[in-house]
C-alpha positions in Angstrom: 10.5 24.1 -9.3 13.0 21.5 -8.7 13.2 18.3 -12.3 12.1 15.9 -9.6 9.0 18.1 -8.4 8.1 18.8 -12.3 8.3 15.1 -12.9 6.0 13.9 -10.2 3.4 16.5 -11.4 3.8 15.7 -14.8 3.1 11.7 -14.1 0.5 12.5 -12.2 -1.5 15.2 -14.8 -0.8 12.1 -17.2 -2.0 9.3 -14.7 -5.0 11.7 -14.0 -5.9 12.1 -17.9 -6.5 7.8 -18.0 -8.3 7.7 -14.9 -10.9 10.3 -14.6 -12.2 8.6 -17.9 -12.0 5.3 -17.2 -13.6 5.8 -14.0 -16.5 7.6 -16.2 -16.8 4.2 -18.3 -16.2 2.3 -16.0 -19.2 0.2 -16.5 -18.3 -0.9 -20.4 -17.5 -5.2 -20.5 -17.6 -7.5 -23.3 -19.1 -11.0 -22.8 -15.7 -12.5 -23.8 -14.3 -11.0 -20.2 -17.0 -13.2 -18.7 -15.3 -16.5 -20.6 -11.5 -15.8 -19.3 -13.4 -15.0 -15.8 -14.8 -18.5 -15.9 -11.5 -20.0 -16.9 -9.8 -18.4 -14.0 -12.8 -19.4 -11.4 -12.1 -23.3 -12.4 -8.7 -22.5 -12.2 -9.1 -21.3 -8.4 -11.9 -24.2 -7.9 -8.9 -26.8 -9.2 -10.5 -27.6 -12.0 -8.1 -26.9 -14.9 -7.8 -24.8 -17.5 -11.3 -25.4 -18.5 -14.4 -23.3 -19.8 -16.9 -25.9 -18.8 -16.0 -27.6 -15.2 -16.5 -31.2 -16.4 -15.4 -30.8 -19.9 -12.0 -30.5 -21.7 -8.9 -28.2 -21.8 -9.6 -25.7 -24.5 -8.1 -22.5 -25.9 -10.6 -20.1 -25.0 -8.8 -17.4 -23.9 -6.2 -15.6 -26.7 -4.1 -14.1 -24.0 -2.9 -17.3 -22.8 -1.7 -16.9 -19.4 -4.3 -14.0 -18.6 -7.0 -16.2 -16.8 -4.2 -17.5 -14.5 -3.5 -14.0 -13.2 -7.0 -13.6 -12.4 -7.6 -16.9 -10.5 -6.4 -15.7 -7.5 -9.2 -13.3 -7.6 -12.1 -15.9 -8.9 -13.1 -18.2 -6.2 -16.0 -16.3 -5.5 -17.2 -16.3 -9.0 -16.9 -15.5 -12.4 -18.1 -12.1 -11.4 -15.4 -11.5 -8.5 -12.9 -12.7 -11.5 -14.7 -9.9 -13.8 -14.3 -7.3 -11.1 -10.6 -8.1 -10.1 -9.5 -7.8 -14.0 -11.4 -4.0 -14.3 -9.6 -2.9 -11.3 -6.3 -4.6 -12.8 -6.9 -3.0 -15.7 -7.5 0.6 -14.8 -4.3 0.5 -12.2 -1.9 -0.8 -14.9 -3.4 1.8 -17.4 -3.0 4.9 -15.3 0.3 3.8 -13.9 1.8 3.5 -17.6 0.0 6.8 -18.6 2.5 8.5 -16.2 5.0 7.1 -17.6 3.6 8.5 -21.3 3.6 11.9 -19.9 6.8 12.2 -18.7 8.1 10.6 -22.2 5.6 13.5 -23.9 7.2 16.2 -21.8 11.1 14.7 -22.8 10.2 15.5 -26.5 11.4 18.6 -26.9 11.4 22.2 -25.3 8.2 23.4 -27.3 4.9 23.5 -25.6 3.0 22.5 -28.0 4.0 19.3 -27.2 1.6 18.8 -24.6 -1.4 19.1 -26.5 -0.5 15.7 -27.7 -1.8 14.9 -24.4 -5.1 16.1 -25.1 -6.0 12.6 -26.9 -5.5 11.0 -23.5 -8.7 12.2 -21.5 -10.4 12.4 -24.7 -9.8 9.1 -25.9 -13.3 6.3 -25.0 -11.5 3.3 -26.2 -8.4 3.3 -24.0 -10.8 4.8 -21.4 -13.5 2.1 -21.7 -11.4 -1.3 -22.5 -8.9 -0.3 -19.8 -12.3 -1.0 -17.4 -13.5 -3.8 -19.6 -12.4 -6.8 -17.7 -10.2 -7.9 -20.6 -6.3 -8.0 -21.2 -6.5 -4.3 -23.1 -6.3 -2.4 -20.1 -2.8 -3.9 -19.1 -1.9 -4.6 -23.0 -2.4 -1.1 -23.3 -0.1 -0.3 -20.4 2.6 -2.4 -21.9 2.2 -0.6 -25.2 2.3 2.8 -23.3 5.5 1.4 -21.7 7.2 0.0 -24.5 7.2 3.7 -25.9 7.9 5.9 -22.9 10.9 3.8 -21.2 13.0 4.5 -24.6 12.0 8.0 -24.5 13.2 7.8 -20.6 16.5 6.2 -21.7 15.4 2.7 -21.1 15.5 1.3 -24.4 15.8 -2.4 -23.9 13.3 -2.3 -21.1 10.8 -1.2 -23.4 11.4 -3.7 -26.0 10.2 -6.4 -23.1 7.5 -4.4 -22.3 6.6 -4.8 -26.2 7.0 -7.9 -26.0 5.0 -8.5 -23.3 2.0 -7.0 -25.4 2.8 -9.1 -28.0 2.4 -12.2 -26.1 -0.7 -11.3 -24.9 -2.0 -10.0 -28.1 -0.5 -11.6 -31.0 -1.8 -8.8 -33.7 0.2 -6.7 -31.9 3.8 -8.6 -33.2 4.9 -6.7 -36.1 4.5 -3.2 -33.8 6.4 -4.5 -31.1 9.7 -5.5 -33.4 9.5 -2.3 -35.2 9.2 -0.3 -31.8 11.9 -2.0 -30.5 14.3 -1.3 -33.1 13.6 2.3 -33.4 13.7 2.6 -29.7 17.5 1.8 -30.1 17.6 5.5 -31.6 16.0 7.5 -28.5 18.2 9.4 -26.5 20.4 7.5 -23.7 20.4 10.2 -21.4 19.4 14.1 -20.0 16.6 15.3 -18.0 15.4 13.8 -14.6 14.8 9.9 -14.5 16.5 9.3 -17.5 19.1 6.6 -17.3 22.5 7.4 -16.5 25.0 7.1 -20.0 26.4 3.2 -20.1 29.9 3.2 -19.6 30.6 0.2 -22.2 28.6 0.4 -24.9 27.5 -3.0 -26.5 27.7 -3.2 -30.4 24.8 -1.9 -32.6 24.3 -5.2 -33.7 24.6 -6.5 -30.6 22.0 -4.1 -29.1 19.6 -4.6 -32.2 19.5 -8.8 -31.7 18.6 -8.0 -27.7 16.0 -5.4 -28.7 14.5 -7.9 -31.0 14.9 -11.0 -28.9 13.2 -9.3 -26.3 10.0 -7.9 -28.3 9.7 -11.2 -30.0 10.7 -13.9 -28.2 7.9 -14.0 -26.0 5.6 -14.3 -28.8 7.1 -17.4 -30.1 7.3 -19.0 -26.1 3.4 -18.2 -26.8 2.8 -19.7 -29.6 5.1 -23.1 -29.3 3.4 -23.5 -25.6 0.0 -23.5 -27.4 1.3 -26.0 -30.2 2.5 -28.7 -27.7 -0.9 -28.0 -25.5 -3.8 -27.3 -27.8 -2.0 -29.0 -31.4 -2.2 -25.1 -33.1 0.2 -22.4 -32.5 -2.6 -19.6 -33.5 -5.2 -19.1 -31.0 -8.3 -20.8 -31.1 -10.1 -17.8 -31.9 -8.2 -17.3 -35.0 -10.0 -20.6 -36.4 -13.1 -19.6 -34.7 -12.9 -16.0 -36.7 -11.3 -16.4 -40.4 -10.1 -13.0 -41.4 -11.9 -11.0 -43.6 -10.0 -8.7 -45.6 -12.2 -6.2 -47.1 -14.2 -5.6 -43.2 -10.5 -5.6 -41.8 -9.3 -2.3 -44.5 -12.5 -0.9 -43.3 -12.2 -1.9 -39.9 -8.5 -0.2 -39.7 -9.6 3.1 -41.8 -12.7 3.8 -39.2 -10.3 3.2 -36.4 -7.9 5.5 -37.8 -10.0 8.1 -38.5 -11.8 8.1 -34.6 -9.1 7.3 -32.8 -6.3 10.0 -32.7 -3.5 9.0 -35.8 -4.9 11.7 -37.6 -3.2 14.1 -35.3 0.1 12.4 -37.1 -0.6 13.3 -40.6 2.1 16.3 -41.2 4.1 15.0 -44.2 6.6 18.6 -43.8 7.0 17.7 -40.4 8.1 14.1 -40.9 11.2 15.2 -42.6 12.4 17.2 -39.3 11.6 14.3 -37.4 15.2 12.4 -35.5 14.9 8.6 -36.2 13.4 7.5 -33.0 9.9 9.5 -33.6 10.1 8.3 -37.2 10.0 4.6 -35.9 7.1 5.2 -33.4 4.9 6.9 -36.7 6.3 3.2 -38.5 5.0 1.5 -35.6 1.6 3.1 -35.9 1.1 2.3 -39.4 2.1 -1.0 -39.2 0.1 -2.0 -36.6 -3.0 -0.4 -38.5 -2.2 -2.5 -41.2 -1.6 -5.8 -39.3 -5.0 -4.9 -38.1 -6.4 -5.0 -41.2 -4.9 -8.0 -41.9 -6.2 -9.7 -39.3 -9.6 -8.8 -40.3 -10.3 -6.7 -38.1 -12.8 -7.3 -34.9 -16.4 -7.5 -34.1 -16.2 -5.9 -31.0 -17.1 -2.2 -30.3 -14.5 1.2 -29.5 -11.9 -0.2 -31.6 -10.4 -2.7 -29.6 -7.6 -4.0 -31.7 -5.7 -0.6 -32.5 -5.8 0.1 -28.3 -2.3 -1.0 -27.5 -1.0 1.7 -30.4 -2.2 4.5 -29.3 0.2 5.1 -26.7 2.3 5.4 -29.5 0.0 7.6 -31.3 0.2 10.3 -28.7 3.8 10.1 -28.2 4.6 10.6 -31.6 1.5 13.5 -32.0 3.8 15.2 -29.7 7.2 14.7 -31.4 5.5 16.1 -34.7 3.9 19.1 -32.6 7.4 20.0 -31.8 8.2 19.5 -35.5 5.5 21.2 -37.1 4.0 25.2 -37.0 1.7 26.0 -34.4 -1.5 26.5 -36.9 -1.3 23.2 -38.3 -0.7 21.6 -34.7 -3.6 23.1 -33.6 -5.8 22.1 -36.8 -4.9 18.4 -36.9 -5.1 18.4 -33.0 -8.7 19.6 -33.4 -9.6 17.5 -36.2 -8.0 14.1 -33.9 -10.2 15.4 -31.3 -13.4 15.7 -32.7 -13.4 12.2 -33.6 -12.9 11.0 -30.6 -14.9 13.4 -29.2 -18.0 12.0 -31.8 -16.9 8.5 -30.2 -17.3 9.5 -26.5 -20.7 11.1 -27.2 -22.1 8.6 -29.3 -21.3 5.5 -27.9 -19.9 6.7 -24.1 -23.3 7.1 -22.7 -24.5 3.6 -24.0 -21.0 1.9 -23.0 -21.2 2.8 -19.6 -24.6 0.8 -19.4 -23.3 -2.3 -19.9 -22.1 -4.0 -17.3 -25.2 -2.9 -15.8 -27.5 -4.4 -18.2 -25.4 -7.7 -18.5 -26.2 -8.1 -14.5 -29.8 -8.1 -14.8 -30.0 -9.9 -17.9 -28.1 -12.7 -15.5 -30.4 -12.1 -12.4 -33.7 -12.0 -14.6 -32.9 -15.3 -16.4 -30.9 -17.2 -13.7 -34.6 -19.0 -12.4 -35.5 -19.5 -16.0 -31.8 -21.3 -16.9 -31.8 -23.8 -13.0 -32.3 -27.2 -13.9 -30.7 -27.4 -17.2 -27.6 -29.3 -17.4 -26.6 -28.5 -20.9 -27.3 -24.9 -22.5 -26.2 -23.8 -25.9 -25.7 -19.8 -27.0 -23.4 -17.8 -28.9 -22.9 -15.0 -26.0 -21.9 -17.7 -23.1 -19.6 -15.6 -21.2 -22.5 -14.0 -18.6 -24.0 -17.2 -19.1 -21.4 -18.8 -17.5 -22.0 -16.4 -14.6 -25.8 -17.0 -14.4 -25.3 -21.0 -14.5 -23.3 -23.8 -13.6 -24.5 -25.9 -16.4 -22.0 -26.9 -19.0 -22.1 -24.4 -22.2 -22.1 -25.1 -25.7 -20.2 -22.6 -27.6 -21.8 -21.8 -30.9 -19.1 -19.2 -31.8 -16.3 -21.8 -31.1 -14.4 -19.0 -29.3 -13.7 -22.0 -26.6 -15.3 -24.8 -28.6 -13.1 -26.6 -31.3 -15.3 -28.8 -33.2 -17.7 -25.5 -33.5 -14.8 -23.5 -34.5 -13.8 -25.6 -37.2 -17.5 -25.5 -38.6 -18.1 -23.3 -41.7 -19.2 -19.7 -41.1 -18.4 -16.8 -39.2 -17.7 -17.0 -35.6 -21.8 -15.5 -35.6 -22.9 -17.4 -38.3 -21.6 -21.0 -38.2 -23.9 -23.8 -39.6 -24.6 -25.7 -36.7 -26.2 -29.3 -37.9 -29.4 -30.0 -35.2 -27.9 -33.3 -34.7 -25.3 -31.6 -32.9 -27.8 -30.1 -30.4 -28.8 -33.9 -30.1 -25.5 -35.3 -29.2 -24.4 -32.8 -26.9 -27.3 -33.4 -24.5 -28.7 -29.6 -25.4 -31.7 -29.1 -23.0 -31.6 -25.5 -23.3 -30.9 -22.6 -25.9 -30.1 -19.2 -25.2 -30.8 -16.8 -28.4 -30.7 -12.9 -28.9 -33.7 -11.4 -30.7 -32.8 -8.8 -33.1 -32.8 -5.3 -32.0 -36.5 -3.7 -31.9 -37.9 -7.4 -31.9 -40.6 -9.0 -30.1 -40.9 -12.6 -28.9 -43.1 -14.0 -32.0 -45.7 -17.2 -31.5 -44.6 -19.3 -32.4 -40.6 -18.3 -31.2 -39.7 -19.8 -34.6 -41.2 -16.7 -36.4 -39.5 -14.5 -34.5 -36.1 -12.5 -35.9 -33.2 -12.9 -34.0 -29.8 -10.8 -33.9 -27.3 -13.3 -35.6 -27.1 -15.7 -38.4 -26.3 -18.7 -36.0 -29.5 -18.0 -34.1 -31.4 -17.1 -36.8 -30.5 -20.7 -38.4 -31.3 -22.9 -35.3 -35.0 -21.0 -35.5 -35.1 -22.7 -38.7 -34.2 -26.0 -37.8 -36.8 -28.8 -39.1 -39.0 -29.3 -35.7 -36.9 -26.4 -33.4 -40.7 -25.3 -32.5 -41.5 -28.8 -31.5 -38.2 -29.7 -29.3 -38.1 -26.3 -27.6 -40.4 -23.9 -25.7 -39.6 -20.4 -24.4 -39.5 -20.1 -20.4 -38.3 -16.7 -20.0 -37.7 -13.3 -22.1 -34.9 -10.7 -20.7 -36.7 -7.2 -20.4 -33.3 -5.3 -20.2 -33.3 -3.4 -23.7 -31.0 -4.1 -26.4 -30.3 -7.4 -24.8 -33.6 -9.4 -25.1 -32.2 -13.0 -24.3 -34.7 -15.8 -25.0 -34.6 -18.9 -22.5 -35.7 -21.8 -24.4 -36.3 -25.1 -22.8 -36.2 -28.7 -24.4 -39.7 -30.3 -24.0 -39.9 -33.5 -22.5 -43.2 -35.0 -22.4 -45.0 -32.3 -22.5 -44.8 -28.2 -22.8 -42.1 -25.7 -21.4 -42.9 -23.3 -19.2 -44.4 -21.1 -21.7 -43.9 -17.3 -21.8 -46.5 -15.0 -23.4 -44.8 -13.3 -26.7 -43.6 -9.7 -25.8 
């Protein structure tokens, strides 16, 4: 078999491993997709970079520049913007995951370096969020390519690529400087595809500046655009969500226990390792611990530690080559069946949700017409069910909420605020298991912030519930303002 032939069926068994999956989960979103796709349907309506259509410019969306790329897609709709960014997502994912095999097979002449890529297929979180309709799918892809084009002799077209993730992700800073430095130690040259040697060598230093000015300067274009925009160089979220430490350690440990870095834990092995796997593993960990730092995340299939792990498969297979055969096998396993317990025990229900998020839109779309002015914490499908202008009680694309005290779930919203935004509607998720109490007041909902405008002094008397989602786990209640007289009432359920 010709090196060319090999190659192409290498990429492909690689681009294979990302898509069958993600093709399997291809129903998993997040409501926060929903918010960029509304950005990026005012954008193709001319509206500006706005989350409601007659309200300000706001930093809604923490890849800044993501909703742009989808607005060529969004006239139709937040939806058709929803639907464009899944399909992005999965294309860029499997393309890079190509690109990963071919940089798994360059490792070394030992076999055993291929049952790195066993975490690929078996991995639901790159599976699922490169479907999801957010950046992660072609964050991922730039993580994947930031450590397969060293390994392919591109080293300083791999620091851009991580510094494209960076700039999209800002967690993601500290792994793309370290990447790029250690990249500057993979080989230059051998094997098909690799690139040819470079006649005149620039200095080390030289080479080390570039690496770095590429995986970081894109960050800080980022960063100063939203400071002379928006008045803060940190995304709005960042305000909207104050780290906590403890739940980030936690956050980080759970995520690298389910999600592959196990397979890396060979201490003897490390010491056999050249310098350029020895960065990736340095990469890994400190992205884990910039995780952490950021307190971790609230949303499910460890989102945040995505765009490493790539890197975590790469360098499995370096220490596979390292390492004996037995304890390959055993730490393979062992990476395995956690994200095997992942796939089974959340795959199934991930898979529903897009699904579930449509009816809950088509089932409360009647109960939400008419109402100019609807407050919720989840407003990214409601931005696809109405028109209305949405109040943001996370703050995610709000920042007078933001700025309130509490957790982007539990901020203290004061009822005069309801008052002075116009509120006519409220949108609130009943706890799981819950029924629609009488009166609504009595009832238990899912998050502090809900749970705390139930208890506003004379919530009962202002609002009235008009409709109840039936879609399990997502039991939205519609609640209109009265005015001069009762809501349409629905019977508690």
């Amino acid at each position: 078999m010709t090196g060319r032939r090999r190659s192409l069926l290498v990429a492909l068994a690689g681009a294979l491993a990302a898509l069958l999956p993600a093709l399997a989960l291809s129903g998993f979103t997040v409501d926060d997709a929903l918010i960029t796709a509304r950005y990026a349907h005012h954008l193709a309506r001319g509206l500006g970079y706005r989350f409601n259509a007659a309200g300000p410019v706001t930093d809604g969306v923490t890849p800044l520049g993501w909703a742009f790329a989808l607005a060529p897609f969004a006239a139709g709709g937040p939806l058709a913007a929803l639907a464009a960014a899944k399909a992005i997502g999965v294309a860029a994912w499997t393309l890079a995951a190509g690109a990963l095999a071919l940089a798994v097979d360059r490792a070394s002449g030992r076999p055993a370096r291929f049952a790195a890529l066993a975490l690929v297929p078996a991995s639901a979180p790159l599976a699922a969020w490169s479907a999801a309709g957010m950046e992660t799918g072609v964050v991922a892809a730039f993580g994947a390519l930031a450590v397969a084009l060293p390994a392919l002799g591109w080293a300083l077209a791999g620091a851009a690529c991580a510094g494209a993730a960076a700039a999209l992700r800002p967690e993601l800073l500290p792994f793309a400087l370290v990447v790029a430095l250690a990249a500057l130690a993979a080989p230059r040259a051998g094997g098909a595809g690799a690139a040819p040697p470079v006649p005149a060598e620039r200095p080390a230093g030289a080479r080390a500046l570039a690496a770095l000015a590429l995986a970081g300067l894109p960050f800080v274009a980022v960063a100063a655009a939203r400071l002379a925009i928006f008045g803060r160089a940190a995304p709005l979220a960042a305000l909207a969500k104050a780290p906590d430490a403890a739940l980030g350690a936690r956050y980080a440990l759970a995520c690298f226990l389910l999600t592959g870095p196990v397979a890396l834990i060979a201490p003897v092995a490390w010491r056999a390792l050249p310098a350029w796997p020895r960065g990736l593993l340095a990469a890994v960990a400190v992205h884990f611990l910039a995780v952490a730092a950021a307190g971790g995340d609230w949303m499910p299939l460890s989102r945040l530690v995505v765009p490493a792990l790539p890197a975590v498969v790469l360098a499995a297979a370096h220490v596979a080559s390292a390492a004996g055969a037995r304890a390959t096998a055993l730490r393979i396993a062992l990476a395995l069946a956690g994200q095997l317990f992942v796939t089974i025990r959340v795959g199934p229900t991930a898979a529903r949700v897009g699904g579930d998020r449509l009816r809950a839109i088509e089932e409360l779309r009647g109960a939400l017409a008419g109402a100019e002015v609807v407050a919720a914490l989840d407003v990214g499908w409601l931005g696809a069910a109405t028109g209305a202008t949405l109040v943001d009680l996370a703050g995610v694309t709000d920042p007078a909420i933001a700025a309130l005290p509490g957790g982007h779930t539990t901020k203290r919203i004061p009822g005069a605020l309801l008052d002075a935004r116009g509120v006519d509607a409220l949108v609130l998720l009943l706890a799981e298991g819950q029924a629609l109490a009488s009166p609504w007041t009595a009832s238990r909902f899912a998050r502090g912030v809900e749970q705390h405008l139930a208890r506003l002094p004379g919530a009962g008397e202002e609002f009235a519930p008009a409709a109840v989602s039936g879609v399990p786990h997502l039991r939205y209640v519609v609640l209109r303002r009265r005015a001069g007289g009762e809501a349409a009432g629905v019977a508690p359920r």
